[in-house]
NUBASE-961232 format. One line per 10 residues: number of its first residue (from 1); their letters; for each residue x, y, z of C-alpha. Coordinates in Angstrom, 2 decimals. Example, Ala and Ser with C-alpha at 12.3 -4.5 7.8 and 13.67 -1.06 7.14 Angstrom:
# residues 2
1 = AS = 12.30/-4.50/7.80 | 13.67/-1.06/7.14
***
This chain:
# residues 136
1 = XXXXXXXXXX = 0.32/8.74/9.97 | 3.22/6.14/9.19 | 1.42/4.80/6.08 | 0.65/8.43/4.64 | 4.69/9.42/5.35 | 5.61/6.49/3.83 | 3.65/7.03/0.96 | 5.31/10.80/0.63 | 9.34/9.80/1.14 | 8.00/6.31/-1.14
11 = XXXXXXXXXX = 7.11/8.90/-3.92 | 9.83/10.96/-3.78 | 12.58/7.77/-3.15 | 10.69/6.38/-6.45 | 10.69/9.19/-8.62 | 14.15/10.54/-7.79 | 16.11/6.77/-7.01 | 13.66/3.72/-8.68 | 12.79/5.83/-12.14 | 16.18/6.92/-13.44
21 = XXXXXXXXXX = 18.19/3.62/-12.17 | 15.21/1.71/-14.10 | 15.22/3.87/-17.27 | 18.91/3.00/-17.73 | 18.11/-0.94/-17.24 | 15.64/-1.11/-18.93 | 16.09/1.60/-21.96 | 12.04/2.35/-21.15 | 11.33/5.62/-21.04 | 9.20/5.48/-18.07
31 = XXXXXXXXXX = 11.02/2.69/-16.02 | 8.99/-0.13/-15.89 | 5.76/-0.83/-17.43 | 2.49/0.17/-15.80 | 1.52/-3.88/-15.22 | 4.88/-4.56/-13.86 | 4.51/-1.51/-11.09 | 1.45/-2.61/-10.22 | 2.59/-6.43/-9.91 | 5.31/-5.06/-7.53
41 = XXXXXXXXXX = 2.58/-3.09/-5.71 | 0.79/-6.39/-5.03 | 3.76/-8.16/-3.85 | 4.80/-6.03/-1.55 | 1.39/-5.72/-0.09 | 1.40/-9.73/0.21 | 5.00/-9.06/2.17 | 2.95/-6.02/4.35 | 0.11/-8.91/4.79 | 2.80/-11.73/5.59
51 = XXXXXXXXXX = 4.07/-9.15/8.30 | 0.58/-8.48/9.36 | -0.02/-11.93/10.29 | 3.45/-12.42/12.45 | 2.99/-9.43/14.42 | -1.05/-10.51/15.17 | 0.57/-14.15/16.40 | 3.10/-11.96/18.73 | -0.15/-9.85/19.77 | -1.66/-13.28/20.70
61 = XXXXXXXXXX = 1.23/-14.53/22.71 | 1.50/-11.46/24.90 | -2.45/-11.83/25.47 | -2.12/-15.34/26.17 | 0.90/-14.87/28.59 | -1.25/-12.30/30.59 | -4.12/-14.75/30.72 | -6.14/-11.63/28.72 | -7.52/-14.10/25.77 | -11.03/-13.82/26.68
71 = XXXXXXXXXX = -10.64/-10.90/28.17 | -12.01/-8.25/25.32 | -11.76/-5.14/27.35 | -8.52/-5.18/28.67 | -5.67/-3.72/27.64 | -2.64/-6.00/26.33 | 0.81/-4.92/27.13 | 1.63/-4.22/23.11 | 3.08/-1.57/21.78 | 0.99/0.20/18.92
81 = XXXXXXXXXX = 4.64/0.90/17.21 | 4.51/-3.08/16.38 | 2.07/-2.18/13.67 | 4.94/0.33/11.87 | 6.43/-2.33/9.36 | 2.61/-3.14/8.40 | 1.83/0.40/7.58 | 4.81/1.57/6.26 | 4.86/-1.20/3.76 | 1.18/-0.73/2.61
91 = XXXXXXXXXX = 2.12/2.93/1.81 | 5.21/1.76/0.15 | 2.82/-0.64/-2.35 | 0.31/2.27/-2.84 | 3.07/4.27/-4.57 | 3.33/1.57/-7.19 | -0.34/0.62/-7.38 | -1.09/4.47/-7.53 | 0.92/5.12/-10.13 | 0.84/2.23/-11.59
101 = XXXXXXXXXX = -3.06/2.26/-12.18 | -3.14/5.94/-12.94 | -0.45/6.08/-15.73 | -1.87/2.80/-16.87 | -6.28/4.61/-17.03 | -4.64/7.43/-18.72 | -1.98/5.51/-21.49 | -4.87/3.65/-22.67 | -8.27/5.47/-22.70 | -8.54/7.53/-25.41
111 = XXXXXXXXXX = -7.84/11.06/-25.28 | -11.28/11.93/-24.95 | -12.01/10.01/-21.93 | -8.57/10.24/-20.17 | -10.33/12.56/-17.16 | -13.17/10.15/-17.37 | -11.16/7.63/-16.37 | -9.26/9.24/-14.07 | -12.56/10.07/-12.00 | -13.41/6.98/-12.07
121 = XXXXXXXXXX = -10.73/5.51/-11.00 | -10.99/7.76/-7.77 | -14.01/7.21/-7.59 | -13.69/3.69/-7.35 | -11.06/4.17/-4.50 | -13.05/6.48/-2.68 | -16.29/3.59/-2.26 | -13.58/1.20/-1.91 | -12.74/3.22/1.26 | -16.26/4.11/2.01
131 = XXXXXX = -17.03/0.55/2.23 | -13.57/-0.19/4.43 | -15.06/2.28/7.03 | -18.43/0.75/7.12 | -17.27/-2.80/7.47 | -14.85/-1.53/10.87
***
């Protein structure tokens, strides 16, 4: 849920806040290029990965303080709400990735093939998250 609303109010906060603000300091007509959306995408999934790990060590030293480390069945005094910041942040990137990787399939495939690619690269995300649910 927090990763799909932050994707939504990420979309919206881009296209109405980041695009126009860009266009001026920039003088591109889109913002910023394609590469450098999805370069920001990236980093701020390394920064959503970064806050992954801190709140798994916190997860760790509750579990450890309630003597519940090899424990695998009980239930560690955590609140689920710790894992906000990661989502939210994830959805955040996929707005730039997304759009990034979209604008980028259809700006350079021919015209011929832009839907082409644009299948494909759903496609590709959809094994991608095919796979995800197999390996969980």
């Amino acid at each position: 849920v927090f990763g799909i609303l932050s994707m939504l109010t990420g979309l919206v906060l881009y296209d109405r806040l980041l695009v126009p603000f860009a266009k001026k300091l920039t003088h591109n007509p889109s913002g910023i290029t394609c590469l450098q959306r999805m370069g920001v995408g990236f980093a701020i999934n390394i920064l959503a990965t970064l806050v992954s790990s801190i709140v798994e060590i916190k997860r760790k030293k509750v579990a450890a303080s309630h003597g519940l480390l090899d424990n695998p069945t009980a239930t560690i005094p955590f609140s689920v709400f710790w894992l906000v910041p990661q989502f939210w942040l994830h959805g955040i990137a996929e707005v730039f990735m997304s759009v990034g990787h979209l604008e980028f399939m259809y700006d350079q495939s021919p015209e011929s093939l832009r839907s082409t690619a644009t299948a494909l690269y759903w496609l590709a995300i959809s094994v991608g998250n095919y796979i995800g649910t197999l390996m969980v």
